[in-house]
Backbone as ProteinMPNN parsed JSONL, in Angstrom:
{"seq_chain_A": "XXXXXXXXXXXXXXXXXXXXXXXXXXXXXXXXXXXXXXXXXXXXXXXXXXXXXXXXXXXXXXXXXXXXXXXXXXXXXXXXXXXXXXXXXXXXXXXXXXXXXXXXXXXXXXXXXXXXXXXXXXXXXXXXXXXXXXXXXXXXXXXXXXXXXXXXXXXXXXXXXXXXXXXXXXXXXXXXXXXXXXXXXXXXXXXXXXXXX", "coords_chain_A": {"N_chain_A": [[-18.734, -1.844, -13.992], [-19.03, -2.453, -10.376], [-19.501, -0.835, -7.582], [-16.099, 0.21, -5.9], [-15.742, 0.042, -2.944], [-14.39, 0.025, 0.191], [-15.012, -0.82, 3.841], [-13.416, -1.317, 6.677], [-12.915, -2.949, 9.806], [-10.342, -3.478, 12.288], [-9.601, -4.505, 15.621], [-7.139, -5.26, 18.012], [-5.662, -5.694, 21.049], [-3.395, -4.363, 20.861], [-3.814, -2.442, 19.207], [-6.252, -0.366, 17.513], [-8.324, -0.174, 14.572], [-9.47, 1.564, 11.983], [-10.841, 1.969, 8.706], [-11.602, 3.224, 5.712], [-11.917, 3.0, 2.322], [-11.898, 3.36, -1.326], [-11.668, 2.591, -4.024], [-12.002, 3.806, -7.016], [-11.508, 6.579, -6.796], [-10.351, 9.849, -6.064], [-8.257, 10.559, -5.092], [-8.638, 11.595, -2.238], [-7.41, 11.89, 0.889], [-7.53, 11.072, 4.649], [-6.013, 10.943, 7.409], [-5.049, 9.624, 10.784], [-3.822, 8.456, 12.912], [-1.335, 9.006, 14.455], [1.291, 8.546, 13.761], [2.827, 10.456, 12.297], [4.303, 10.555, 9.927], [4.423, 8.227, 8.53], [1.472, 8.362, 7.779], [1.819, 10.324, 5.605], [3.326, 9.236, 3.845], [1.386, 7.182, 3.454], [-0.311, 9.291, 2.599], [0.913, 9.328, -0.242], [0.356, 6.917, -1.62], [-2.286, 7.111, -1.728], [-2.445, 9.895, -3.068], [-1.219, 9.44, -5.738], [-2.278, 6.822, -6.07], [-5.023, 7.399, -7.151], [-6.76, 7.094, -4.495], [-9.611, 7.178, -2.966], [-9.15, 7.71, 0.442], [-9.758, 6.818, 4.007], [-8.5, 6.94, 7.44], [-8.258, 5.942, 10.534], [-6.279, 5.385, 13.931], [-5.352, 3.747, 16.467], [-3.123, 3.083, 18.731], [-0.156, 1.208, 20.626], [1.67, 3.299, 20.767], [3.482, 4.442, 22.865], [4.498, 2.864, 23.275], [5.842, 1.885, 21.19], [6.365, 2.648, 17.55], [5.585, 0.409, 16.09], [3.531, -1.967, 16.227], [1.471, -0.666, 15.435], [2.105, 0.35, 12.9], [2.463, -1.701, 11.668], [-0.197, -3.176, 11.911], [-2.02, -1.527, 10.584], [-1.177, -1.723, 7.807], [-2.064, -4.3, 7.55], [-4.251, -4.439, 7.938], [-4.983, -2.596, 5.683], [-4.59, -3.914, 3.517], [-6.713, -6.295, 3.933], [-8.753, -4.414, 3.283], [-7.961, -3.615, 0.323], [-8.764, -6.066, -0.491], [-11.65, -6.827, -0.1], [-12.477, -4.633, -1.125], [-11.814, -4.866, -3.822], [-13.077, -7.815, -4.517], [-13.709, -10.149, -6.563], [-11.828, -9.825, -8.446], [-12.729, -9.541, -11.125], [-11.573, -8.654, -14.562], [-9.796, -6.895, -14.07], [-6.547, -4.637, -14.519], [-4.757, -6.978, -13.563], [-1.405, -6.738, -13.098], [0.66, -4.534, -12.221], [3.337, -1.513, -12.348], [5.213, 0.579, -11.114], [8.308, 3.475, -12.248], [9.753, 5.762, -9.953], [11.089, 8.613, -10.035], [12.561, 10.703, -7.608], [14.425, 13.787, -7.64], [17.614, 13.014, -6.361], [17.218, 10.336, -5.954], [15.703, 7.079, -6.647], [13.274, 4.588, -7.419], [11.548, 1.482, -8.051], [8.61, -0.051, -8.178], [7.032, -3.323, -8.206], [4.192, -4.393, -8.822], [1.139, -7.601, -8.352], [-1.888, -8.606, -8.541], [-2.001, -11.589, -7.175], [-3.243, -13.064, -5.494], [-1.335, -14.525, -4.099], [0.716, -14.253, -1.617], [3.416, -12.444, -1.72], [6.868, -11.076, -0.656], [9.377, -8.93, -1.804], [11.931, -7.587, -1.104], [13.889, -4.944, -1.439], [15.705, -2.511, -0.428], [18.008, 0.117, 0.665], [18.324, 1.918, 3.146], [19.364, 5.524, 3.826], [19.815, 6.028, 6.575], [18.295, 5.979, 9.608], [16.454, 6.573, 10.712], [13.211, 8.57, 10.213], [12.194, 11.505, 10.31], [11.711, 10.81, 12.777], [10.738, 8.45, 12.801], [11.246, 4.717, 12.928], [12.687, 3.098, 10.304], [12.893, 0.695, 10.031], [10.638, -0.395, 10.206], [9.017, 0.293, 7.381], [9.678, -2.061, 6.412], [7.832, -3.898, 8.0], [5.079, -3.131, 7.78], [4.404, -3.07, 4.66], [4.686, -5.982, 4.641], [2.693, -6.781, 6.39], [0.193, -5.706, 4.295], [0.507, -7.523, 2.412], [0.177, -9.826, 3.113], [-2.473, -9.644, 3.454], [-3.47, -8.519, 1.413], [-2.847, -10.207, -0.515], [-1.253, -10.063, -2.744], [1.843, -10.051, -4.928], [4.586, -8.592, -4.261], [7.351, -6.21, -5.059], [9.889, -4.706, -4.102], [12.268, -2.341, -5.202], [14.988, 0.034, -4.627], [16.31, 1.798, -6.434], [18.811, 3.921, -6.182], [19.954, 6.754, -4.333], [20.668, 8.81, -2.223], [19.363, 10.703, -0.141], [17.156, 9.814, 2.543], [14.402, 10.37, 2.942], [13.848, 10.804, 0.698], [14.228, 8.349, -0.389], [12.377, 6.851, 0.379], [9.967, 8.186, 0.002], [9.751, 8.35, -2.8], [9.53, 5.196, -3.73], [6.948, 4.964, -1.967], [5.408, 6.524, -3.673], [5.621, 5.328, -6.287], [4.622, 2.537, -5.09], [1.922, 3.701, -5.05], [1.465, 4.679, -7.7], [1.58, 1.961, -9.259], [-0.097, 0.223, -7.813], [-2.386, 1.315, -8.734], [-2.109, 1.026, -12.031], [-2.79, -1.771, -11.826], [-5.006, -2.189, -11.026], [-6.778, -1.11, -12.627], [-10.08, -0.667, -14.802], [-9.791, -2.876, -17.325], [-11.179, -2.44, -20.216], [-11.636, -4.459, -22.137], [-11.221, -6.721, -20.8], [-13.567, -6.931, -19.769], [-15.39, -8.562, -17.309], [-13.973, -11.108, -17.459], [-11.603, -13.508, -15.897], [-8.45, -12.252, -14.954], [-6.455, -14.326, -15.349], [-5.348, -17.53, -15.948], [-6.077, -20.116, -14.342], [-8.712, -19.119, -13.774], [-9.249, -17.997, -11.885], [-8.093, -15.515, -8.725]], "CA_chain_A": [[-18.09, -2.358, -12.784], [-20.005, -2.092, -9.097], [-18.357, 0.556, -6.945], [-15.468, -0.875, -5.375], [-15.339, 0.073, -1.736], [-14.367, -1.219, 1.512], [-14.878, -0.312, 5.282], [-12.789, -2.758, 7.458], [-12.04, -2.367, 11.455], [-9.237, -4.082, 13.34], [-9.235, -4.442, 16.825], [-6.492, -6.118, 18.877], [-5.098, -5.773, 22.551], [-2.464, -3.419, 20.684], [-4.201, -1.288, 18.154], [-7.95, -0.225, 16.943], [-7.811, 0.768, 13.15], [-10.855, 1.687, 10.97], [-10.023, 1.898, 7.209], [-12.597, 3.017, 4.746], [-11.278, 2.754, 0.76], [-13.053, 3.75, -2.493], [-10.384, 2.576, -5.697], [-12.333, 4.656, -7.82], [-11.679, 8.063, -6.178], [-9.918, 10.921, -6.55], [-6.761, 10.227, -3.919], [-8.946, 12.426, -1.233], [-6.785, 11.132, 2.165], [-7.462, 12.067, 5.523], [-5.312, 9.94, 8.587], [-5.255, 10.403, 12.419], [-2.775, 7.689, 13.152], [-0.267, 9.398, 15.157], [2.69, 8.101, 13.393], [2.973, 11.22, 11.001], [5.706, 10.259, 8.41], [3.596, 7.15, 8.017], [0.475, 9.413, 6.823], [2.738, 11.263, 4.776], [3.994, 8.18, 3.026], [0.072, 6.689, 2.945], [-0.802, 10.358, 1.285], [1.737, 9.229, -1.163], [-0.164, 5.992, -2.339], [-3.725, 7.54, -2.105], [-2.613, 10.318, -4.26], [-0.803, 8.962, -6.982], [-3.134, 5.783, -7.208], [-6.026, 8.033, -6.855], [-7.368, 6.087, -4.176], [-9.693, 7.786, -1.322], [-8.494, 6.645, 2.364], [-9.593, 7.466, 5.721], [-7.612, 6.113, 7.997], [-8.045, 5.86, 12.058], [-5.718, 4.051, 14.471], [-5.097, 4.355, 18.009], [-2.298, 2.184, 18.915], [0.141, 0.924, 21.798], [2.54, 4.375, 20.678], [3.8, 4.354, 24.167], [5.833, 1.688, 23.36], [6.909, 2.285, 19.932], [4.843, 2.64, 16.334], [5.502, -1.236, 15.213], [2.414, -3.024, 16.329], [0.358, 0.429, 14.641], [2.807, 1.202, 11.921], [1.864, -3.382, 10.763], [-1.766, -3.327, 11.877], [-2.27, -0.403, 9.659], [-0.648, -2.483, 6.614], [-2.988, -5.435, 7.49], [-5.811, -3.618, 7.995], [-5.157, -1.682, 4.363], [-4.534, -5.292, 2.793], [-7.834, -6.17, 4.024], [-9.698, -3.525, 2.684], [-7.998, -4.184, -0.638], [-9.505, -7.6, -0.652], [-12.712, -6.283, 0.043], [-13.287, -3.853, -2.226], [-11.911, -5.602, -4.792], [-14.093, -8.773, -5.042], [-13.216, -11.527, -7.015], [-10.618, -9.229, -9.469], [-12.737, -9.692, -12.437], [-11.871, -7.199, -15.533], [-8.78, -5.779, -13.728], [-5.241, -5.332, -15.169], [-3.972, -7.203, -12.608], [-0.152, -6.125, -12.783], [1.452, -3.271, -12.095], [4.726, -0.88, -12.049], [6.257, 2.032, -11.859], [9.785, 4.045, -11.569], [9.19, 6.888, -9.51], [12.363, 9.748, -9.312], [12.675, 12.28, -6.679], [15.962, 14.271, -6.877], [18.622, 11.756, -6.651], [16.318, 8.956, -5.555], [14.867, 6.166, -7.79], [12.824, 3.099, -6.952], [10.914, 0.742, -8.762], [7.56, -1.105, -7.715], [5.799, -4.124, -9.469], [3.082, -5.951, -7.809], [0.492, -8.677, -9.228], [-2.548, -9.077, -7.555], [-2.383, -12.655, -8.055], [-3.872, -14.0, -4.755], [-0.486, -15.125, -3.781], [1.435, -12.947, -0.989], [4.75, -12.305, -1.656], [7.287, -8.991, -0.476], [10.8, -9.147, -2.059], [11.933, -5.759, -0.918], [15.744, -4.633, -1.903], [15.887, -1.196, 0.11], [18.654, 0.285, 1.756], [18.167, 3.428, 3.692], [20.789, 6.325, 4.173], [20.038, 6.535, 7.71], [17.227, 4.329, 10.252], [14.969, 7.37, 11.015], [13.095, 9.907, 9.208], [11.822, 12.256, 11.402], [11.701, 10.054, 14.51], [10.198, 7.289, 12.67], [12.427, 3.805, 12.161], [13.057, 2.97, 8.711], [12.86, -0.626, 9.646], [8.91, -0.301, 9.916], [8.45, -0.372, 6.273], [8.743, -3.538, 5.906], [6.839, -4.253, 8.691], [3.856, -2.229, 6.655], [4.319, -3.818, 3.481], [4.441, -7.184, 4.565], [1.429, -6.931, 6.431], [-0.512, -5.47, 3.223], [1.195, -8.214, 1.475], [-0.512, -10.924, 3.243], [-3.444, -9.622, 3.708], [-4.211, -8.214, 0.133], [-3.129, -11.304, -1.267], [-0.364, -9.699, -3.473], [3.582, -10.403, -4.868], [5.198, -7.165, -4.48], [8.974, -6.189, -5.534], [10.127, -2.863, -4.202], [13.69, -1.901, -5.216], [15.349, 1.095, -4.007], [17.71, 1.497, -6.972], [19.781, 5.222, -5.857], [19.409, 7.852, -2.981], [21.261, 9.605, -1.065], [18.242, 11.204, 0.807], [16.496, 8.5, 3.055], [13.012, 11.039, 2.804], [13.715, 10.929, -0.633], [14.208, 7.181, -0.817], [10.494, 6.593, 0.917], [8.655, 8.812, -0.682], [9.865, 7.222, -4.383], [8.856, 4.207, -2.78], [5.665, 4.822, -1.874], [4.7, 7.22, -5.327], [5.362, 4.201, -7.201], [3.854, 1.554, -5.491], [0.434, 4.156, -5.696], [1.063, 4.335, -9.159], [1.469, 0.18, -9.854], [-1.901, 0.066, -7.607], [-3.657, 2.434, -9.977], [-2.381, 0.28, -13.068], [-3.046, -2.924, -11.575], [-6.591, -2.306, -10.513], [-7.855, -0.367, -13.144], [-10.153, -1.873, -15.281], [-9.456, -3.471, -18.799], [-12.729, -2.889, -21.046], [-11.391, -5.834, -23.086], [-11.297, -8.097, -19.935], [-14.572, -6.724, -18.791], [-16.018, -10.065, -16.481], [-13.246, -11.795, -17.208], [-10.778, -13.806, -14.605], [-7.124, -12.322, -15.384], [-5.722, -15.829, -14.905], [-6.015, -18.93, -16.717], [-6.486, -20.421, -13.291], [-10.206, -19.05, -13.396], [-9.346, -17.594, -10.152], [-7.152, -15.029, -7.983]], "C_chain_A": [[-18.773, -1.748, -11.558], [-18.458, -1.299, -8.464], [-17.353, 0.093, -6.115], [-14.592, 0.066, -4.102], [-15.507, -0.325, -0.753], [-14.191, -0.244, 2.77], [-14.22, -1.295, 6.21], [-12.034, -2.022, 9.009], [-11.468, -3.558, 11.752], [-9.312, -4.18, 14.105], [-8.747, -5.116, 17.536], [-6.437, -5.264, 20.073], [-4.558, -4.394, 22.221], [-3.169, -2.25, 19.822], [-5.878, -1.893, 18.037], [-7.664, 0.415, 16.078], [-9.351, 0.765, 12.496], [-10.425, 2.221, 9.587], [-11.443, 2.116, 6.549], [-11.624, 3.612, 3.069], [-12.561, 3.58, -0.195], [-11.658, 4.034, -3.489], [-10.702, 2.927, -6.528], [-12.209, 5.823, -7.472], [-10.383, 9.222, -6.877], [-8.406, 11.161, -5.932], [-7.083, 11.685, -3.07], [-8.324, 11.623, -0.136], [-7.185, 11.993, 3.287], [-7.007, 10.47, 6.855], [-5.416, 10.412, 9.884], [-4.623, 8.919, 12.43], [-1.651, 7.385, 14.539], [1.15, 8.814, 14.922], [2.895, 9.616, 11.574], [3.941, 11.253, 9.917], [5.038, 8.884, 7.979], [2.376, 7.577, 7.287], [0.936, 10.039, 5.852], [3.135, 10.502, 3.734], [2.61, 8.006, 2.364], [-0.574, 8.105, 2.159], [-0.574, 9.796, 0.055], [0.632, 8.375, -2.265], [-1.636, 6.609, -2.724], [-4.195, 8.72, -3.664], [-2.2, 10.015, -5.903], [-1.739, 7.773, -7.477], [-4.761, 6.276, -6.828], [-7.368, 6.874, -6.324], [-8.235, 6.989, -2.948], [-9.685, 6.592, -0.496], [-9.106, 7.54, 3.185], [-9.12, 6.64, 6.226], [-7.422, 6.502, 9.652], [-7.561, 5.266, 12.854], [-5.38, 4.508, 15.797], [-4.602, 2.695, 18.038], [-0.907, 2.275, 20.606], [1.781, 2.422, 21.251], [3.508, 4.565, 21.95], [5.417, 3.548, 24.577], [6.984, 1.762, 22.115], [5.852, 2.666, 18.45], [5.001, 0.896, 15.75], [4.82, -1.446, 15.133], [1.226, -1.742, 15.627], [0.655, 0.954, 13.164], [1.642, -1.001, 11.133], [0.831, -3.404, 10.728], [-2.411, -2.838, 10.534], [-2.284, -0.913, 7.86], [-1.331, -3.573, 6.721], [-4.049, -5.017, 7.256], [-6.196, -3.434, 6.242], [-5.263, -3.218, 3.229], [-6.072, -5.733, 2.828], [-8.915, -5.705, 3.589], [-9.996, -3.444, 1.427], [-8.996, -5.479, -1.255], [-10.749, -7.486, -0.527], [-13.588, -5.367, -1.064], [-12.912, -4.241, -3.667], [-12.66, -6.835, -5.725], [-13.331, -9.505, -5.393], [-12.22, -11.002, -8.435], [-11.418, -9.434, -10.516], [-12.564, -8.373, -13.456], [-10.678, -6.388, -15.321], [-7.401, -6.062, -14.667], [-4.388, -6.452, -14.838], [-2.282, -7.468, -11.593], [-0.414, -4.863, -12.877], [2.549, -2.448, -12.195], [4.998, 0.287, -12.299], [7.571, 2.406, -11.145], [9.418, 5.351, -11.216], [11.038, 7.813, -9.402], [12.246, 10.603, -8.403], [13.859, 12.8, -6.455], [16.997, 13.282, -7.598], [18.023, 10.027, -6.583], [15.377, 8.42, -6.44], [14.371, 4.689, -7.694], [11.733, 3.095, -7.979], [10.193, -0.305, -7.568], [6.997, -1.806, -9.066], [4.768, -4.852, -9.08], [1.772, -6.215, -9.14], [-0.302, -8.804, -7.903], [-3.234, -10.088, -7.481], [-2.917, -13.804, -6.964], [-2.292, -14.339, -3.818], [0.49, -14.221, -2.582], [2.949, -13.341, -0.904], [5.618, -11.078, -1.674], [8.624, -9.582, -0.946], [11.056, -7.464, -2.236], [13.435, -5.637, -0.647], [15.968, -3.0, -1.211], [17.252, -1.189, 1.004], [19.01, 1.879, 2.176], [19.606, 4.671, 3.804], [21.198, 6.237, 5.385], [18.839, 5.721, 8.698], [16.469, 5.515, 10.899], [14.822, 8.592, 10.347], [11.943, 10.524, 10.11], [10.844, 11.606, 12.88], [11.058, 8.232, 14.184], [11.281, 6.37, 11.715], [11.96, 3.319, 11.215], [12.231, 1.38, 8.313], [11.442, -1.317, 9.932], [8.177, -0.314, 8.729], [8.299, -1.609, 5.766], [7.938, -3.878, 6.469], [5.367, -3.812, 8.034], [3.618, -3.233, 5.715], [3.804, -5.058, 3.329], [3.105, -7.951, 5.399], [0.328, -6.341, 5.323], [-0.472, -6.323, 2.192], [0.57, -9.504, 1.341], [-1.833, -10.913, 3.803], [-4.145, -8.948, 2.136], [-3.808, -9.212, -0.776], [-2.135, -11.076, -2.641], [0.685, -9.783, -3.666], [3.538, -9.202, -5.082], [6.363, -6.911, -4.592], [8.821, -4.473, -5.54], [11.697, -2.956, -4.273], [13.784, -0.347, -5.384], [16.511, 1.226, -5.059], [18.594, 2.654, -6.92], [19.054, 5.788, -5.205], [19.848, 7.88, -2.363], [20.688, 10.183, 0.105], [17.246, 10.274, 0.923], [14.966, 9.099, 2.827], [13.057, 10.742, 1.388], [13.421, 9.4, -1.118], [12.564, 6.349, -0.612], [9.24, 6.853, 0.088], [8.629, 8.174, -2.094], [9.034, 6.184, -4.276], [7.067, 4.382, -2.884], [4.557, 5.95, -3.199], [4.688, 5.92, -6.151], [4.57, 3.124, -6.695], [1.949, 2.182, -5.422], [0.117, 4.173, -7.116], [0.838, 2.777, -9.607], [0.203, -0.171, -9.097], [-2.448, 0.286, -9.102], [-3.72, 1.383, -10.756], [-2.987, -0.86, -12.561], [-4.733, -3.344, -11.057], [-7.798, -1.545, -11.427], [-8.364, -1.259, -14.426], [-10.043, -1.752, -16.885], [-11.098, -3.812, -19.245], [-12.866, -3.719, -21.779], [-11.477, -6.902, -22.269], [-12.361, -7.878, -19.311], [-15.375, -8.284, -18.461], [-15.376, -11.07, -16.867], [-11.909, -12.277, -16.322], [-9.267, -13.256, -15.604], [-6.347, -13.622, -15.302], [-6.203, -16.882, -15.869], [-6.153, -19.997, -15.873], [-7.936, -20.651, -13.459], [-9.896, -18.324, -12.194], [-8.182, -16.876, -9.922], [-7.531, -15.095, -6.735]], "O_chain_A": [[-19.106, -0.566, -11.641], [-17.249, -1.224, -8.683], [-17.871, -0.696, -5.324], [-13.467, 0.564, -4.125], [-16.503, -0.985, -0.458], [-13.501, 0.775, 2.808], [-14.928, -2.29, 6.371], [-11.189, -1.159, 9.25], [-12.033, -4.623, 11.503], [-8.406, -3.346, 14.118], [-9.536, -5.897, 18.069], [-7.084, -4.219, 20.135], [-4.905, -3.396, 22.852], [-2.812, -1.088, 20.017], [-6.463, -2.955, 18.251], [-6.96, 1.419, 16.195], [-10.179, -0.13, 12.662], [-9.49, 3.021, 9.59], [-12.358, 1.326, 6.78], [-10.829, 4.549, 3.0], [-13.624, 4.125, 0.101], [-10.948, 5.021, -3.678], [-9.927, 2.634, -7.439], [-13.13, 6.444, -8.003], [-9.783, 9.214, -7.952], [-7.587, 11.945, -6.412], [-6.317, 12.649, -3.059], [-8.727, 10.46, -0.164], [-7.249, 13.221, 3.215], [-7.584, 9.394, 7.01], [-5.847, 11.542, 10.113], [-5.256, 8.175, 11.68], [-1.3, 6.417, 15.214], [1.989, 8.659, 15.81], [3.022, 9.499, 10.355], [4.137, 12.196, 9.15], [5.292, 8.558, 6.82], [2.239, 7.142, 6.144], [0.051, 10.345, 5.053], [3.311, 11.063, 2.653], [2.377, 8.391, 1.218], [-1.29, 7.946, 1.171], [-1.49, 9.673, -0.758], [0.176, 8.829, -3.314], [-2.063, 6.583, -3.878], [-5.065, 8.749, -4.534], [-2.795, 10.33, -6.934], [-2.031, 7.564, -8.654], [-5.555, 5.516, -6.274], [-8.255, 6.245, -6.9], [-7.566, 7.471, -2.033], [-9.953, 5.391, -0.535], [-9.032, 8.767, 3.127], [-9.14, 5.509, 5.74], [-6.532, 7.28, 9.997], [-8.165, 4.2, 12.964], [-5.157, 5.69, 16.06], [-5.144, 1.649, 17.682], [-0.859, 3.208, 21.408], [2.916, 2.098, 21.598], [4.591, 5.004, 21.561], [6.425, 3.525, 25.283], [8.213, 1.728, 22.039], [4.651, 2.916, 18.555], [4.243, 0.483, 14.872], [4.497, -1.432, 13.945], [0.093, -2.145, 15.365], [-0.062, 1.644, 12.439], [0.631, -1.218, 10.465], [0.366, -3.639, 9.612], [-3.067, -3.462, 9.7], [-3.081, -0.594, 6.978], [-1.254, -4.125, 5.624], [-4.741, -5.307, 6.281], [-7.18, -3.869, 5.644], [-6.049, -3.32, 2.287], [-6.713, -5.554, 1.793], [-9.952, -6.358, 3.471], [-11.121, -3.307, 0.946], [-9.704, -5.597, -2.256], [-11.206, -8.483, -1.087], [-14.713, -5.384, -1.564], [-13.653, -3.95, -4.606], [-12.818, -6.921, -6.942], [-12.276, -9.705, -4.791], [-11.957, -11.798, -9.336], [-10.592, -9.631, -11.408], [-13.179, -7.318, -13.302], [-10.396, -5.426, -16.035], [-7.118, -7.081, -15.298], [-3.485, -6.872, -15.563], [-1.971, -7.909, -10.487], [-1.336, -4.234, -13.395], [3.291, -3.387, -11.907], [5.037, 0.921, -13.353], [7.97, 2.015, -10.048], [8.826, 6.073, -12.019], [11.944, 7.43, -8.662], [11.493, 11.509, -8.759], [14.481, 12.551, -5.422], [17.166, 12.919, -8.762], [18.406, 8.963, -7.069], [14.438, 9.042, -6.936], [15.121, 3.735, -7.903], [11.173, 4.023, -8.564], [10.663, -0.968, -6.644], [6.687, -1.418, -10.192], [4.744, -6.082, -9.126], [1.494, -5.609, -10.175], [0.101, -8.99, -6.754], [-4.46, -10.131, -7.581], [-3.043, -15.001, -7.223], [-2.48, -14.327, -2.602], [1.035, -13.279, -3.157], [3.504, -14.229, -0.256], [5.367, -10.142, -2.433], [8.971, -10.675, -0.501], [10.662, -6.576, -2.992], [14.032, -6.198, 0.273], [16.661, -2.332, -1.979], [17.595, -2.07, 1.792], [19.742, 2.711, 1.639], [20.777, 4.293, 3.843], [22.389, 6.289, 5.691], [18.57, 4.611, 8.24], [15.739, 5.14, 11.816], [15.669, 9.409, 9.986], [10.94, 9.921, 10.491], [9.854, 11.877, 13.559], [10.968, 7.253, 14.924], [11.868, 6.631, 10.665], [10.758, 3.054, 11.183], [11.56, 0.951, 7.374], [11.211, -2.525, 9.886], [7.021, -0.734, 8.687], [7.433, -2.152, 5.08], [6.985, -4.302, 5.817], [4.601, -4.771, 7.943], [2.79, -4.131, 5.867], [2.964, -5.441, 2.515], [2.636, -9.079, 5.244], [-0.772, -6.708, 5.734], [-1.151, -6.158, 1.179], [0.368, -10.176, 0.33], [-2.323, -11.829, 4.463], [-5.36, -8.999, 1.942], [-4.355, -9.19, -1.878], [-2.25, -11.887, -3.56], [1.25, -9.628, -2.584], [2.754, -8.636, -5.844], [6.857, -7.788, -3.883], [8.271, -3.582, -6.187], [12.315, -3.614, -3.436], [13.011, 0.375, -6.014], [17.627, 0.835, -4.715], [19.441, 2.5, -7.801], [17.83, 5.665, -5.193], [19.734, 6.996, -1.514], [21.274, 10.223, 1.187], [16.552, 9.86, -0.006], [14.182, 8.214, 2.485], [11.977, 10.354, 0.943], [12.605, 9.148, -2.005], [11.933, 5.553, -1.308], [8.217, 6.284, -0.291], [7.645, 7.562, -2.509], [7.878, 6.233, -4.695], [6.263, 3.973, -3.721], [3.342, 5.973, -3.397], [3.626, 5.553, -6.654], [3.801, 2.595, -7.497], [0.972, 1.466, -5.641], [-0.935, 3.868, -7.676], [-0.128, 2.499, -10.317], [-0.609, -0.869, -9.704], [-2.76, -0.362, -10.101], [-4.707, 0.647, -10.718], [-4.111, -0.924, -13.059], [-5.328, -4.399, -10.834], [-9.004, -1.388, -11.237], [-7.72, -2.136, -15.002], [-10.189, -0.714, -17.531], [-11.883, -4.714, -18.952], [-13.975, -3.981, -22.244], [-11.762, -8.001, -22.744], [-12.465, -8.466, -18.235], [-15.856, -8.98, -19.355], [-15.972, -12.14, -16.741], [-11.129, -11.367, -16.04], [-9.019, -13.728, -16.713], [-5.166, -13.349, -15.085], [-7.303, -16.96, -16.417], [-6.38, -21.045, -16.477], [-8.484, -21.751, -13.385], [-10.902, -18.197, -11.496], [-7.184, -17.193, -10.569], [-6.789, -14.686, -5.843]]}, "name": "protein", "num_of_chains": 1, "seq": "XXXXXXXXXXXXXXXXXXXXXXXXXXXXXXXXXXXXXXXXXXXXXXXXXXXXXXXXXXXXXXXXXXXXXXXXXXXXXXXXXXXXXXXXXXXXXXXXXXXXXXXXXXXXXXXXXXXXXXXXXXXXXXXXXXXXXXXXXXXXXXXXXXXXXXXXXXXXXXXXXXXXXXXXXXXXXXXXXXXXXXXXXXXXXXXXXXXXX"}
């Protein structure tokens, strides 16, 4: 399999993002963002689906993190799609149940071309250390339609809203990992009976 990484810049009115990937790595992360509970989360995915990230964004912060917290999630969608290629050889599902504590969520995504977010969360509380809650989806669903992926995050217990996030985002690094790693039995073949993702 050719090395499967991606460099992808953004630049709107509201935000400038630069994204470089490598889905063979080691889940080395390094962010400059300025939304730090959002880095903290994106650690999450890099290390569990041992993915290296850099990650640069200079955004309209001033105003709020929305339009830097979504970019960020387009951008990363993007990059997916990029360094992925044409999916041949991959598993191309995913899932896992991640625990932390009291907190237990489940991710499953399919990277089946198709973008779809069905996301069942419900927080304890609408900020975790200054940052609103109701920005993950905003994230997601830009990674959602820009990597071309159905994703299903349920939030199934948690009392602790940090706790409920971080689950969250450990699992859907782990259902990456599975979903992209490759199948030596499907080596150069399309997961689909399509022919195509």
């Amino acid at each position: 399999m050719t090395q499967r990484i991606a460099q992808v810049e953004r630049n709107t009115l509201e935000t400038q993002i630069k994204i470089n990937i490598n889905l063979d790595g080691t889940g080395k992360a390094s962010f400059v963002t300025g939304v730090p509970f959002l880095d903290h989360m994106m650690d999450q995915i890099a290390r569990h689906g041992l993915i290296d990230m850099d990650i640069v964004a200079h955004g309209d912060l001033e105003i709020d993190a929305h339009h830097t917290v979504e970019d960020i999630g387009i951008t990363l969608g993007m990059a997916f799609t990029k360094a992925l290629g044409d999916k041949k050889g991959i598993y191309r599902y995913g899932h896992a149940y991640i625990p932390l504590d009291e907190a237990l969520s489940r991710v499953v995504i399919d990277f089946s071309g198709r973008s779809g977010l069905f996301y069942d969360v419900k927080y304890p509380r609408a900020s975790i250390g200054g940052f609103d809650v109701d920005l993950f989806r905003e994230f997601f669903q830009g990674f959602v339609n820009h990597a071309g992926v159905t994703l299903h995050i349920d939030n199934l217990k948690g009392a602790n809203a940090h706790h409920v996030a971080e689950t969250i985002f450990k699992a859907l690094g782990r259902a990456i990992r599975m979903a992209i790693t490759a199948d030596e039995r499907m080596a150069g073949i399309m997961p689909s009976t399509k022919g195509v993702l």
